[in-house]
N, C-alpha and C positions, 0 to 999 in steps of 0.2 A: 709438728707434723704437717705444719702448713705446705709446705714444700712437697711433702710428698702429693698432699691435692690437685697442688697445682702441675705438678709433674704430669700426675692424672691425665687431671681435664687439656693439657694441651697435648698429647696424646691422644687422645679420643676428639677431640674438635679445634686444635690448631692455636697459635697466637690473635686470631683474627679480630678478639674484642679484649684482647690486653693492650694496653702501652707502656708498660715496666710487671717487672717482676721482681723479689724480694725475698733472698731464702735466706734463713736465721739459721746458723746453726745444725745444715741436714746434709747427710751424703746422699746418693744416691741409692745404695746399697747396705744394706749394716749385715749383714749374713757372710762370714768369709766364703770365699770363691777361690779358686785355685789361679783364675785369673785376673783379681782384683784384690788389690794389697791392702785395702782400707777396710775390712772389718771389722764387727766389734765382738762380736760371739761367734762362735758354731754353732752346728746343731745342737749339740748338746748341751753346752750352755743355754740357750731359747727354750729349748726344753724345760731346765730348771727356774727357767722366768717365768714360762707359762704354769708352770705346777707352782711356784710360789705365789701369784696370782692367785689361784684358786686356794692354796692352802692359807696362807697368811699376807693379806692382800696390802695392811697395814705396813708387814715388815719391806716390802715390794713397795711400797713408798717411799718410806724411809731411804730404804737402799738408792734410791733415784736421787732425790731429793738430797740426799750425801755428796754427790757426784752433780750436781748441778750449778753448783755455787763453789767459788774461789773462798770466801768465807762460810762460818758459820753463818747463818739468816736469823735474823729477831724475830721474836716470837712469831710477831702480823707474816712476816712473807714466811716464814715456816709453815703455817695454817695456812697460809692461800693457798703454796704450793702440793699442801696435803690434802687439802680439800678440791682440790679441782682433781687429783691425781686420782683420788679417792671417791668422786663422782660416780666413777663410772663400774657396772657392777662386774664381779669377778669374771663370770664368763663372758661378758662383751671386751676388757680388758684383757684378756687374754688370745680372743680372738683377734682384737686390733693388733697386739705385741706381734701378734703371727703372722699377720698379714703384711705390716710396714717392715716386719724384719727380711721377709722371703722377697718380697716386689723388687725389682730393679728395673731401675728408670736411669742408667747410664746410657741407654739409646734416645732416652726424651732430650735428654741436655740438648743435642745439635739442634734440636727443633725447634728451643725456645732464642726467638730471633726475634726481642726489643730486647732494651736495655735491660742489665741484669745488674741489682747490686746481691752481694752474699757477705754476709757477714758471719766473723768466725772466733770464739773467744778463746784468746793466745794459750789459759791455763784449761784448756778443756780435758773433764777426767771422763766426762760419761762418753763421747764420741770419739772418732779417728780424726785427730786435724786436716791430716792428709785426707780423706775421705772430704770434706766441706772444700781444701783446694783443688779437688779433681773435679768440684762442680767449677765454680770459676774457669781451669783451665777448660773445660770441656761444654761451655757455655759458650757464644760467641760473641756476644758483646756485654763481658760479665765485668766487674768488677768487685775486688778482692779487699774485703774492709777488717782490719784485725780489732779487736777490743784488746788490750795489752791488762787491765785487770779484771777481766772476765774468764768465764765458762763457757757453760751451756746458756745462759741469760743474760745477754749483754744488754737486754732491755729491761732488764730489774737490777743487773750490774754496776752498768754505767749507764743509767736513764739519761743524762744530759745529754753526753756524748753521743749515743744511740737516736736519740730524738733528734738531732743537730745532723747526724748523718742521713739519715731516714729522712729528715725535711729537704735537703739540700738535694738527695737523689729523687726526691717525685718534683721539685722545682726545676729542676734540668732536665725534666721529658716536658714540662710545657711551652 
């Protein structure tokens, strides 16, 4: 959700003390729209996110946590990924689900003007692919990085590769 902060903050006060930007894996939108094809729920599905949050916050992990990974994860990154998910308590979790799912920041993209990398993993189940290339297209100095055996975590995915990209893009703003 890093992506979405940054979307944020350059919205509200501009590129003016960024020099690159780096979004993992985010659209700008996840709420379908009659005039944005990249969706990932409706209302009513967010709905039953939010109510499963609160009812069964555990299976509301799990369910994520399934859809995040191209494989199954060993034990350690099972538990990190359940425990950081798992952090945060039902009703602030349910709050954030509502708030990053409704927010659209298809108007920030134009705004964010330093270099942009985005990266996007090729087997993604939790998100819209398309939705992560409408950032890149809709970015103006973005560039479009695939992870080919990845998801939603191409930095616990493929950490070499990710790290090897990730370096090479803040070495080329200096």
């Amino acid at each position: 959700m890093g992506s979405l902060v940054t979307w944020e903050y350059i919205s509200q006060f501009g590129t003016g003390r960024l020099d690159g930007f780096v979004s993992v894996e985010q659209q700008p939108l996840d709420l379908k729209q009659a005039d944005y094809d990249h969706g990932v729920f409706d209302f009513e599905e967010l709905r039953g996110l939010m109510e499963l949050a609160q009812t069964d916050p555990n299976e509301l992990a799990e369910t994520f946590i399934e859809q995040m990974l191209v494989e199954e994860p060993d034990h350690a990154t099972e538990n990190l990924l359940f425990d950081e998910i798992s952090r945060v308590p039902p009703a602030i979790k349910s709050a954030i689900l509502f708030d990053q799912s409704v927010r659209d920041y298809r108007s920030a993209l134009s705004k964010v003007d330093v270099p942009t990398l985005v990266c996007v993993g090729e087997d993604e189940t939790l998100l819209e692919t398309g939705g992560v290339e409408y950032v890149a297209e809709h970015t103006p100095d973005a560039e479009l990085v695939w992870f080919e055996n990845s998801s939603h975590c191409p930095f616990l995915e493929e950490p070499n590769r990710f790290n090897t990209v990730l370096a090479g893009f803040v070495d080329s703003q200096q």
